[in-house]
N, C-alpha and C positions, 0 to 999 in steps of 0.2 A: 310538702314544703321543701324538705332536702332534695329533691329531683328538681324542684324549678330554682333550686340555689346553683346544683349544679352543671348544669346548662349555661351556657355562656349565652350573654345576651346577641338579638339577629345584628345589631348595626355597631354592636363591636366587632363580630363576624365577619362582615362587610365590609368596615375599615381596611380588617385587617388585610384582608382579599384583592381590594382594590388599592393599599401601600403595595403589596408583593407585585401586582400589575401593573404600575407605574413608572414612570421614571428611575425612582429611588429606590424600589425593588430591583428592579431590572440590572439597574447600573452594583449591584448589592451582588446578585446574580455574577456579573461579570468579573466585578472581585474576588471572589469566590474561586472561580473556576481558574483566574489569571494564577492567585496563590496555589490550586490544585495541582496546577501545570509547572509552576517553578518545583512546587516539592517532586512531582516527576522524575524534573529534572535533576535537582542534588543527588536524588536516589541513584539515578541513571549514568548521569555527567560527573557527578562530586565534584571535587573541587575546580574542575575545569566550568561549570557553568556556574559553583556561586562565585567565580573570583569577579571582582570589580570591573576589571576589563573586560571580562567578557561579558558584563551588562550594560558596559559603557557599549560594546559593538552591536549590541541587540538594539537599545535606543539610535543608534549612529543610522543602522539598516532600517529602521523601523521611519525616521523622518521624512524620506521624500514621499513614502507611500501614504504616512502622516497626515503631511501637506494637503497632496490631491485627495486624499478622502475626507479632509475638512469640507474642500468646494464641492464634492460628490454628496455629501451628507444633506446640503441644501435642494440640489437638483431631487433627488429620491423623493424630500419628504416634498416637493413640492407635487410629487405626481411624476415625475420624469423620469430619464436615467440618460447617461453622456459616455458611451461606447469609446468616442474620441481622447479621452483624456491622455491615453500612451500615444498615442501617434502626437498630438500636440505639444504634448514633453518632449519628445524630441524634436520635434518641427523647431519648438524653440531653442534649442541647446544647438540645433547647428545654424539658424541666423543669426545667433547670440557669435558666433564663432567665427563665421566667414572671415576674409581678410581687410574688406571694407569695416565691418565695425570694430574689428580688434584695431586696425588704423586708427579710426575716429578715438576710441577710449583709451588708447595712448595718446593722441592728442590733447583731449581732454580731459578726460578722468574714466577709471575702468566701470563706475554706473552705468557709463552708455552699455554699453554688454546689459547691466539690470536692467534699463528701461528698453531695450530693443523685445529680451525675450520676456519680459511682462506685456509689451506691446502686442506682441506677434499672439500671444496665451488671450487675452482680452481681445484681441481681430476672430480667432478663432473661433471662440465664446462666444460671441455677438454674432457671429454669420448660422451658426446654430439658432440661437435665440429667436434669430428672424423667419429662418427657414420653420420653426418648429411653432409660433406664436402667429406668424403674419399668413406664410405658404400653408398651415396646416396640414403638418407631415409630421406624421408620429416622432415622437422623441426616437426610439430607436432604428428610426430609417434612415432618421436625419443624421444622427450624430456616427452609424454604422460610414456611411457614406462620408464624412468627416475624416472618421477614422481609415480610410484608404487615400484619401485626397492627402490629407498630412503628410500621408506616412511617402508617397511615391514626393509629394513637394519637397520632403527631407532629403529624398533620395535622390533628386535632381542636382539642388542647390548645392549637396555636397558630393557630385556624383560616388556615392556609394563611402567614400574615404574618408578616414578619421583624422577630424580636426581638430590640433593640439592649440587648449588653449595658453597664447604668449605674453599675456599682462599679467604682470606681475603683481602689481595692487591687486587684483580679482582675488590669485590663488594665496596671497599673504592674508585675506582678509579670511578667507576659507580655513588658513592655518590657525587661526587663531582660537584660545580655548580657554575663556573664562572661568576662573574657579577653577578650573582642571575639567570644565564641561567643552565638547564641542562644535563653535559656531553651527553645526548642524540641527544639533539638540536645541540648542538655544532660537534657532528659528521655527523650528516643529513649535517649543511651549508656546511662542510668541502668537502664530499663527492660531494654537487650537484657544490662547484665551482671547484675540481678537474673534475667531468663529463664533466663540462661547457667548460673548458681549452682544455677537449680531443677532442672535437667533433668540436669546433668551431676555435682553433688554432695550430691544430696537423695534419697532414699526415694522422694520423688513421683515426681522425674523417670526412674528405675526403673522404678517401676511401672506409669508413662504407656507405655513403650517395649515392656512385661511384654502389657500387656493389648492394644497395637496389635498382636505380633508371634501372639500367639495367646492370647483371652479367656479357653476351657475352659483351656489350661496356666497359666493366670492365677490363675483363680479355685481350680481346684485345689492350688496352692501355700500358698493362704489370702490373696491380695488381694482384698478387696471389690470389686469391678468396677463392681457397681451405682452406691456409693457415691463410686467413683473417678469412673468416668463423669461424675455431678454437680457434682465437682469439677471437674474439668477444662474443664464449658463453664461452671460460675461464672468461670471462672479465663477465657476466653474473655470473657463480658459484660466481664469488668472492662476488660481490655484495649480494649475499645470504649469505655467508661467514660472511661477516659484519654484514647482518643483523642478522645472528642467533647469534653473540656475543652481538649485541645490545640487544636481546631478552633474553640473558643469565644476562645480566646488570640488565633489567628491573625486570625481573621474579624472576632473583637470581636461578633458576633449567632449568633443560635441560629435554625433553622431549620427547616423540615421534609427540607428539599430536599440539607442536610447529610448526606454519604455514599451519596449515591445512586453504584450500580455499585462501592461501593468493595469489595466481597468479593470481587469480580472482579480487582483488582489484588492484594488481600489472596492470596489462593490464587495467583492467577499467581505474586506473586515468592518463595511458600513453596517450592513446586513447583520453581521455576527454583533456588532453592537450594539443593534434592538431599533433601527430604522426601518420602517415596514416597507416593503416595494410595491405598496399601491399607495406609499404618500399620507403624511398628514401629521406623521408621527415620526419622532425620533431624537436624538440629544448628540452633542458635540463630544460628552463626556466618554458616552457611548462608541463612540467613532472611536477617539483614544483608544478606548481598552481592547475592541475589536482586533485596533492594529496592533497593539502589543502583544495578545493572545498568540497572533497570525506570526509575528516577528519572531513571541520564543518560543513555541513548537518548529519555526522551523530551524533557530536555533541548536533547540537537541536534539532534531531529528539531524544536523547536519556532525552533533559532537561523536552520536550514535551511529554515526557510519550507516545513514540509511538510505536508500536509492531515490530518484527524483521520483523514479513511478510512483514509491510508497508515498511519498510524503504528498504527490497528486490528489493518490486515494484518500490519504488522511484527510487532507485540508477538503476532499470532495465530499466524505461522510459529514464533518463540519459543518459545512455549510449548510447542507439538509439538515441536519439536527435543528440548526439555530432558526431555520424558516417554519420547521414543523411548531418548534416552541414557539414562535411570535403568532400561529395562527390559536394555537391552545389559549395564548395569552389572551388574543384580540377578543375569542369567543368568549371568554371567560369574563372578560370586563363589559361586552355587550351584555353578556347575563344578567349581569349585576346593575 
């Protein structure tokens, strides 16, 4: 009788198994680890990494990469993955810049500059989407090839040269800092609680999750897939779109050389946030914490005077840690 008292019952067991596998484990997990890495850091840093400002400059650096990993978080779990997203941040940050539309948005108002490179992020996005849903070309051929077309298209339009941006409205609105927060910060929350809304209480983000977990069970339901598809890496350009205007705020110029390797951090801290790279699964929340992770290790690794190699290596052990764990996890929940 005392032995089967105490024995925990199997589908409390279970529960409990499949809470830790979860979402709400996972995102639990990442908390965790984010708190592990600040204490680290006090130990390390002291008062150099708790003072306020220098947490203010960790979210400040952590936003653009923010951004584009909100639209990367969709592409992933749908099954895909978007190479292009640095060359498109800047593709947009230098026709956002040119002398024709800095003309026009003093003419008219400095938006035009937003709506060009949201334009150009969402051109991008869609010519992916087609090549990868209509041409049937793998997502990473398509967007690899993206990702050179961009980057030499930046290179052309602003042959090589850094273009200072000259409207004023633009860089006064960048200046600006709410609360003592700023504009930068303030567009990242924005961004990951609209991601947050799409994916967890929208049809889309449904259907993004429908067609990662299995396309034929997808499309046999009645989801266009094709059509989702294109959606989804528009929805990717844009988020690059953003981020090259965030980049254009921070920088104040438009560049070629803006978002070079950044789809490399983009996917790392998507990844490290518990989005699977074969699709189906993943959270916005996740995405967050990813990139704050990724933001203040390299934070102390930069207070600690460490060299870029090391911190390569670090961020490279990382990344295999966090894939090793999502496949323990996946098998763990198939168990179950």
């Amino acid at each position: 009788m005392s032995a089967s008292t105490a024995a925990p019952p199997a589908d409390e067991s279970t529960e409990r198994r499949s809470w830790l596998s979860g979402p709400a484990g996972r995102n639990v997990g990442l908390v965790v680890a984010l708190a592990l890495i600040c204490v680290a850091g006090v130990i390390t840093g002291g008062e150099r990494f708790a003072d306020i400002d220098n947490v203010v400059t960790i979210l400040r650096a952590a936003a653009v990469t923010g951004v584009v990993a909100i639209g990367m978080t969709f592409v992933i779990i749908s099954g895909g993955i978007d190479l292009s997203v640095g060359s498109v941040l800047g593709l947009t940050g230098v026709w956002a810049t040119t002398v024709a539309t800095q003309t026009m948005a003093e003419d008219l108002h400095w938006l035009v500059m937003v709506v060009t490179a949201l334009a150009v992020g969402v051109g991008a996005g869609l010519v992916n989407g087609v090549i990868i849903a209509y041409g049937r070309v793998v997502p990473f051929i398509a967007t690899l090839a993206m990702l050179a077309s961009a980057r030499g298209l930046a290179e052309m339009i602003s042959n090589r040269q850094t273009q200072r941006v000259d409207v004023a409205g633009f860089t006064d609105f960048f200046d600006l800092d709410p609360l003592g927060v700023p504009m930068l910060i303030w567009i990242f929350a924005l961004v990951a609680v609209a991601g947050w809304f799409l994916l967890n209480r929208t049809t889309f983000g449904r259907r993004t999750v429908a067609v990662g977990g299995n396309a034929e069970a997808a499309r046999l339901a009645g989801i266009k897939v094709k059509r989702h598809t294109l959606y989804i890496y528009g929805l990717s350009g844009l988020a690059a779109g953003i981020g090259g205007v965030m980049m254009l705020g921070r920088t104040t110029a438009g560049t070629s050389t803006n978002g070079v390797l950044l789809e490399l951090d983009v996917i790392a801290a998507v990844v490290v946030g518990g989005t699977l790279l074969a699709g189906g699964r993943g959270t916005i929340v996740g995405t967050v914490f990813g990139v704050l992770i990724f933001n203040t290790l390299t934070n102390i690794f930069v207070i600690n005077n460490m060299s870029t190699s090391a911190q390569s290596v670090a961020k490279g052990v990382i990344i295999v840690a966090a894939v090793l764990l999502q496949q323990r996890f996946a098998n763990r929940s198939r168990s179950t």
